[in-house]
PLY file of the C-alpha trace (Angstrom):
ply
format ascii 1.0
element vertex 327
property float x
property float y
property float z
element edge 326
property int vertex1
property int vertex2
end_header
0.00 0.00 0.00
1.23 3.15 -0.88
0.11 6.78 1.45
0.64 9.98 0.97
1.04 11.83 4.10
0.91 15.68 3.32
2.38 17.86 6.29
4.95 15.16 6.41
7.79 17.17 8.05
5.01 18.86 10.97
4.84 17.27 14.13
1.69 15.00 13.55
2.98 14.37 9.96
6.28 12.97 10.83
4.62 10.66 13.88
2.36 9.40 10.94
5.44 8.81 8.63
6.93 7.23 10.84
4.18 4.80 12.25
3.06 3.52 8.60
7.05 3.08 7.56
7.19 0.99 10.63
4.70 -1.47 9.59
6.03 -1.95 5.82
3.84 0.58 3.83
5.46 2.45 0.96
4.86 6.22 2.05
5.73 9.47 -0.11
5.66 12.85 1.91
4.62 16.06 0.82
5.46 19.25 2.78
7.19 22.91 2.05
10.02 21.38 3.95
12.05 18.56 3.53
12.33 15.99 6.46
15.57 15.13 5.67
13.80 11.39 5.95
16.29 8.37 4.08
14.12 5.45 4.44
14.06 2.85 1.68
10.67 3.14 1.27
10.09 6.69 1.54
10.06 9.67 -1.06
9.06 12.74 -0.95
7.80 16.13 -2.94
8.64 19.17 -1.32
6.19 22.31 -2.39
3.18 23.87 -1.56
-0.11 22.14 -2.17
-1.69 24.77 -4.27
0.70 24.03 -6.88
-0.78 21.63 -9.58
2.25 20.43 -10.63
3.63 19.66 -7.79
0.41 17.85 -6.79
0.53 15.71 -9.76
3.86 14.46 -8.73
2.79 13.98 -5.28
0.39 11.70 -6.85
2.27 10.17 -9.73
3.07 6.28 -10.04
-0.15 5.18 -7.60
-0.84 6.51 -4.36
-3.82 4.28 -2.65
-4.89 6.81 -0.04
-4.19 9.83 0.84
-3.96 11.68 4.89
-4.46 15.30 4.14
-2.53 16.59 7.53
-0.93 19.71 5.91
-2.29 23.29 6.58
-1.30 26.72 6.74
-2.05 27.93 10.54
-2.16 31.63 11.28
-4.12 34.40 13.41
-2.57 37.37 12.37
-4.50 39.35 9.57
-1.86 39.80 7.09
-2.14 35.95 6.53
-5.32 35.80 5.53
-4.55 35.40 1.81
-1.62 32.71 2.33
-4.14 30.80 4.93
-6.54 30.78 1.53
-4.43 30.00 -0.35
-3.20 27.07 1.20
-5.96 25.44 2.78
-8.53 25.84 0.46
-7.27 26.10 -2.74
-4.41 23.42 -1.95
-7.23 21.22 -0.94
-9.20 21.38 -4.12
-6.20 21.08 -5.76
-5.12 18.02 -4.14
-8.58 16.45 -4.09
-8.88 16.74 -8.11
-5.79 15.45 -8.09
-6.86 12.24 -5.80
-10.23 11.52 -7.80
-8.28 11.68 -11.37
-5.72 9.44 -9.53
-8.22 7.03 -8.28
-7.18 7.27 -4.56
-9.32 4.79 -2.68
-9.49 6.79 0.79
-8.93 10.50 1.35
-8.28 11.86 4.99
-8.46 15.39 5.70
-7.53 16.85 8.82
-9.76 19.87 9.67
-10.36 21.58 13.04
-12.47 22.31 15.87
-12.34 25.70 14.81
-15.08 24.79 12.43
-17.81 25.11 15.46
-15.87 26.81 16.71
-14.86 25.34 19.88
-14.19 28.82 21.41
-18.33 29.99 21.16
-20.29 26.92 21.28
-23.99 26.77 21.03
-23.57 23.90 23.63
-21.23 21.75 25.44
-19.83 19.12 25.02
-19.29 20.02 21.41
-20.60 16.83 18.83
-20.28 16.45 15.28
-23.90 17.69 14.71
-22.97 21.03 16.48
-23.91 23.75 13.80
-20.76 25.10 11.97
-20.08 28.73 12.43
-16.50 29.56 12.24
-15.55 32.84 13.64
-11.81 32.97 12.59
-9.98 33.06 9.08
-8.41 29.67 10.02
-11.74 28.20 11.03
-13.51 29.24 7.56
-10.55 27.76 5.94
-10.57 24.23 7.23
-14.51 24.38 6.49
-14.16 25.18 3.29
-11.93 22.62 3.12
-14.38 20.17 4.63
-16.93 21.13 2.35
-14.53 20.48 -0.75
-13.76 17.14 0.77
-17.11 16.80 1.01
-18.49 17.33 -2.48
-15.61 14.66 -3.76
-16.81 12.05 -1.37
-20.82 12.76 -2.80
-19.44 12.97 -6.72
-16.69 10.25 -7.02
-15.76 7.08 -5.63
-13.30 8.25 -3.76
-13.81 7.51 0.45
-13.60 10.33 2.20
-13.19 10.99 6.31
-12.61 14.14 7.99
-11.42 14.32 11.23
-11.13 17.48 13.47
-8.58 17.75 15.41
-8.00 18.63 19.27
-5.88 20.68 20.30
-1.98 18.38 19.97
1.04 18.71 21.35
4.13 16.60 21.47
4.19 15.67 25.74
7.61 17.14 25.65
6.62 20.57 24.86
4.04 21.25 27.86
7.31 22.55 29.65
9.12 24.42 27.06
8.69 28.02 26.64
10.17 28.01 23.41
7.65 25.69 21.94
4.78 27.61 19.54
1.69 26.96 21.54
2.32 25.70 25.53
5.31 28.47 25.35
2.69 31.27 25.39
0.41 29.58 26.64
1.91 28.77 29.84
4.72 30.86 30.48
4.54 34.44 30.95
7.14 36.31 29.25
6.46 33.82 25.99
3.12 34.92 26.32
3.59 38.93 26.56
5.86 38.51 23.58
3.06 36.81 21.29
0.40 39.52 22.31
3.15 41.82 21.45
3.38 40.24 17.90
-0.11 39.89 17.30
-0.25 44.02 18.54
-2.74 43.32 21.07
-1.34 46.21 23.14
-4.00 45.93 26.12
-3.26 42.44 26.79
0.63 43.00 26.72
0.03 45.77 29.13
-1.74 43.43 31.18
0.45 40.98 31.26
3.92 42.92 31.68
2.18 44.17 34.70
2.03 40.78 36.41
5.81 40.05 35.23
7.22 38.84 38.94
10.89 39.64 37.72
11.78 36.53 37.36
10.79 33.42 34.71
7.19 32.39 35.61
3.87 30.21 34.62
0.92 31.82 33.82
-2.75 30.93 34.58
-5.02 32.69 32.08
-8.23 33.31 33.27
-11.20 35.75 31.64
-12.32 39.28 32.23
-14.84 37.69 34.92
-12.19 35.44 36.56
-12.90 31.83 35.41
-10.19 30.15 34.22
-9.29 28.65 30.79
-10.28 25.03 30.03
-9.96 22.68 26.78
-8.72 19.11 25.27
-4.76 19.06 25.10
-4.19 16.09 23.13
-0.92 13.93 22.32
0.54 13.22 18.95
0.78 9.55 19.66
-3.29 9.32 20.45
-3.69 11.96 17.27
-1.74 8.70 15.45
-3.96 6.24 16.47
-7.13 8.01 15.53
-5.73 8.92 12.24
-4.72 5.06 11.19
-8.14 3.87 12.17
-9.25 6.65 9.94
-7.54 5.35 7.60
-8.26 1.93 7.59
-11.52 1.31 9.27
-14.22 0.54 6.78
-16.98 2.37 8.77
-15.09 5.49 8.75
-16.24 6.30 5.15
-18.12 9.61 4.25
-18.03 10.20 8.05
-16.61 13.16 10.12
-15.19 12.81 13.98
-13.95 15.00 16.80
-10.79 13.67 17.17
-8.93 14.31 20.60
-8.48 13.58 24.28
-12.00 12.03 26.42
-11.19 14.77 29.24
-10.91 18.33 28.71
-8.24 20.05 31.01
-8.67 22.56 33.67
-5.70 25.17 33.91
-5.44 25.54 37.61
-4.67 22.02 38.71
-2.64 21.58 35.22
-0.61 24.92 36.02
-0.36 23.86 40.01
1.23 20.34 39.11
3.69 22.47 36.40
5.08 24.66 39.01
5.95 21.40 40.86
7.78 20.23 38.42
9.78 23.67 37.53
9.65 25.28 41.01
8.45 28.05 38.94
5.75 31.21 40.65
2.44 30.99 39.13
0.90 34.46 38.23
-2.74 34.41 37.41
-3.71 36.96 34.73
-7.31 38.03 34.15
-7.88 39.01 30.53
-10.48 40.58 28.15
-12.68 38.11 26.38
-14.95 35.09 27.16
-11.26 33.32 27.54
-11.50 29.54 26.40
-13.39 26.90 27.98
-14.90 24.28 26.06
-15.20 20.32 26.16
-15.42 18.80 22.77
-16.87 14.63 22.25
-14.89 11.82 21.24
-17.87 9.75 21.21
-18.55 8.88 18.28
-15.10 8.06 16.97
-14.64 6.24 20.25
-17.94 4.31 19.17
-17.43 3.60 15.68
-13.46 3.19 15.25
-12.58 1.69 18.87
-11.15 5.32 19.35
-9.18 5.21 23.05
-7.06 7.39 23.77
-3.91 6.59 25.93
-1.81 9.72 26.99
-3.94 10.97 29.30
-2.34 14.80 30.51
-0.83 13.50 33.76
1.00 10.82 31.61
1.88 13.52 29.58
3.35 15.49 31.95
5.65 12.84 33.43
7.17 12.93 30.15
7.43 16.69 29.91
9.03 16.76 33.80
11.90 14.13 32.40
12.67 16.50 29.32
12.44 19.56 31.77
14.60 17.93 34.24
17.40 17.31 30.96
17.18 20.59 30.07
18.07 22.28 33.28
20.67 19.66 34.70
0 1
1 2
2 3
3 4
4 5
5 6
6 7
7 8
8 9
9 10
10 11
11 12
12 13
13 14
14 15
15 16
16 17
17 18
18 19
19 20
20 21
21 22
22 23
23 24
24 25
25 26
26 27
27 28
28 29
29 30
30 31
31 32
32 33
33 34
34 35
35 36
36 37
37 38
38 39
39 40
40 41
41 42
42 43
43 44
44 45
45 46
46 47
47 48
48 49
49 50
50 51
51 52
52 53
53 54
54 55
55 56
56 57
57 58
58 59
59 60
60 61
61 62
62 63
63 64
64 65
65 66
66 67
67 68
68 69
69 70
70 71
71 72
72 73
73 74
74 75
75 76
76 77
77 78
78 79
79 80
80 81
81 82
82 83
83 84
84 85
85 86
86 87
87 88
88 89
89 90
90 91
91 92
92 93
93 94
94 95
95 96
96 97
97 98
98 99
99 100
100 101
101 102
102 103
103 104
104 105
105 106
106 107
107 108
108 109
109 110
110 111
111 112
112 113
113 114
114 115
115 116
116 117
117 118
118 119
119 120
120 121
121 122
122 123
123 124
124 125
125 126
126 127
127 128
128 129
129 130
130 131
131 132
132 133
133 134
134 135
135 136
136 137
137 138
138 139
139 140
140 141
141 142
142 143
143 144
144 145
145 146
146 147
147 148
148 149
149 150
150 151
151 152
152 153
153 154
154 155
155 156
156 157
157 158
158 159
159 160
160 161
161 162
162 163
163 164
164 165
165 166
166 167
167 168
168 169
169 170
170 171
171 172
172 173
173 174
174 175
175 176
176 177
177 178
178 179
179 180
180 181
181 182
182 183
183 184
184 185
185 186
186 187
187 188
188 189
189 190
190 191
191 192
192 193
193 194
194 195
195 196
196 197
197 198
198 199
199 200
200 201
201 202
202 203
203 204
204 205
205 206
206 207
207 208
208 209
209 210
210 211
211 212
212 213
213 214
214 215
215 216
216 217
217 218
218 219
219 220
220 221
221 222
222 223
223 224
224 225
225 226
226 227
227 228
228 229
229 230
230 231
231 232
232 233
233 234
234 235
235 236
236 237
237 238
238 239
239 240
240 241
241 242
242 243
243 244
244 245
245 246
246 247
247 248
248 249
249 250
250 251
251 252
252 253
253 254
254 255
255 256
256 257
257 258
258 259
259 260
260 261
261 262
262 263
263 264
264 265
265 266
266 267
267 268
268 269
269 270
270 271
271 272
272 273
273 274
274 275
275 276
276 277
277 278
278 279
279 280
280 281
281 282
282 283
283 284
284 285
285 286
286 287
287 288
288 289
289 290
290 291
291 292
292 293
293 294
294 295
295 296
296 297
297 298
298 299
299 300
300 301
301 302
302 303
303 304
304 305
305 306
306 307
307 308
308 309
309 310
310 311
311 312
312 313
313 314
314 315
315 316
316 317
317 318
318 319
319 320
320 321
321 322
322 323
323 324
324 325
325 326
C-alpha cells in the first residue's frame, strides 16, 4: 500500500510517517520542507499544495490513499490570503488530483475551529454542532471540509474528515520556546506573542504581572474563570488517524478527534510549578477566555477510538525533558 502523508515534516505528519514506515507501507511525503527522511521506502515532494504540478507528482506512479494533515495555521491578519491560499485552494487542488488518480481513501484533517470550539452553542461540542467559524483559520478548514465533502458525494473516492483537538508533542508542555504551551503557559512567551499579534492591552496586562523573574501563567477571563480545553498527544492523534484510515466504517463520516477529558488550567498549572519550582501568576484578561469540552464519542464508538496519553502521563514525560534541560 502506498500513502501519501501531506504535512509530512510537521509534528503530527512525521509521527504518521513514521508509524506507517514501521509497519512496511510504501509512504511518499509532501510538505514545504524537507524531512531530511532516508528510508528505503520513503520519497518525498517538497512544495506547496496549491501548486498543480507539484500535486501531480505527489500523486504520480499510484498513491492508494491519501492523509491530508498539511495546513497553513495563522491568526494574524496579514495571513489571511496565504491561509486561503493554502488550505482551500491546496485542498481542491489536491482532491482533483486524488479523484483523477483514483485514490481509494482521502483523509483530511480539519479543526475544531469549524464550530468553533471557542463559542459553542452547547457543550460538550458533537459532530452535529452547527458550523459557524468565527476565525480566518476556522472558515478555511470548512471550506476545506466542504470540498472534501463534495468529492466524497461525486466520485468514488472515500472520504473521512477528522477534526482535530488541540496536539502537542508531551515534551513541549514545559518548554517556553515551543509555539503553543510556550505562550500559553509561560509568561514572558506569552507577553511577547500579544506583542506580535499588537494586542497592546493584553501585553500591558500581562507585563504588569511580570514577577521579575521566569514564571507560569494561569489565564483566566475578564470575569475570573479560568481557561479550560482538550490538550491532546501526537501519539493518540496517530492512532485516531490510522483507524481513519483503515476502518471501513469510517467512510463519508466526520469525527472530533482528541483527548476524552478536557483540562482545567489551575490544577494543570499547580502540578507544572511542581515540576519547575516556577511562581504561578494568574492573569485576568479581556474576552470570554476559552473553555470548552469537545466529544470523542462517536469516533470512540465507531473506530474503537481510546485514547492513551492521558495529561498526567503527559506530563511525566514533559518533567523528564524539563529535568534534561536544566541539569
Amino acid at each position: 500500500m502506498t500513502i501519501l502523508v501531506t504535512g509530512s515534516a510537521g509534528r503530527v505528519g512525521w509521527a504518521v510517517v513514521s508509524a506507517l514506515l514501521a509497519e512496511g507501507a510504501t509512504v511518499r511525503g509532501f510538505d514545504l520542507r524537507s524531512t531530511g527522511r532516508q528510508e528505503e521506502r520513503y520519497s518525498e515532494v517538497v512544495g506547496t499544495f496549491d501548486d498543480a504540478g507539484k500535486c501531480a507528482q505527489a500523486m504520480a506512479g499510484g498513491i492508494d490513499a491519501v492523509l491530508h494533515l498539511g495546513a497553513f495555521m495563522s491568526w494574524k491578519a496579514e495571513d489571511r490570503d496565504r491561509l486561503f491560499v493554502a488550505n482551500v485552494d491546496g485542498t481542491r487542488r489536491l482532491a482533483e488530483v486524488a479523484v483523477s488518480a483514483s485514490v481509494e481513501r482521502f483523509v483530511f484533517a480539519s479543526s475544531g475551529e469549524v464550530y468553533p470550539e471557542n463559542a459553542p452553542d452547547s457543550l460538550p461540542v458533537v459532530e452535529d454542532h452547527p458550523l459557524r467559524a468565527n476565525s480566518t483559520y476556522g472558515l478555511t478548514k470548512l471550506l476545506g471540509e466542504e470540498i472534501v465533502r463534495f468529492h466524497g458525494r461525486t466520485s468514488a473516492m472515500e472520504t473521512v474528515i477528522l477534526r482535530f483537538s488541540h496536539t502537542q508533542d508531551a515534551t513541549e508542555l514545559l518548554d517556553p520556546d515551543s509555539f503553543f504551551s510556550g505562550p500559553r503557559f509561560f509568561l514572558r512567551p506569552r507577553i511577547r506573542q500579544q506583542e506580535g499579534f499588537g494586542n497592546d492591552k493584553v501585553a500591558a496586562i500581562l507585563r504588569a504581572a511580570d514577577p521579575g523573574r521566569d514564571a507560569h501563567v494561569l489565564a483566566r477571563n475578564e470575569n475570573g474563570r479560568p481557561f479550560r480545553m482538550h490538550i491532546t498527544d501526537t501519539r493518540d492523534m496517530l492512532a485516531g488517524i490510522l483507524l481513519a484510515l483503515r476502518h471501513p466504517d469510517a467512510a463519508g463520516q466526520s469525527f472530533n478527534l482528541g483527548a476524552t477529558e478536557p483540562v482545567d488550567f489551575p490544577s494543570l498549572l499547580q502540578e507544572m510549578a511542581k515540576i519547575t519550582g516556577l511562581p504561578v501568576v494568574t492573569v485576568d484578561l479581556p474576552g470570554a477566555g476559552v473553555w470548552y469540552e469537545t466529544s470523542n464519542e462517536k469516533i470512540r464508538k465507531t473506530l474503537g477510538f481510546e485514547p492513551q496519553w492521558t495529561i498526567n502521563r503527559m506530563l511525566e514525560d514533559a518533567a523528564t525533558a524539563w529535568r534534561k534541560k536544566t541539569a
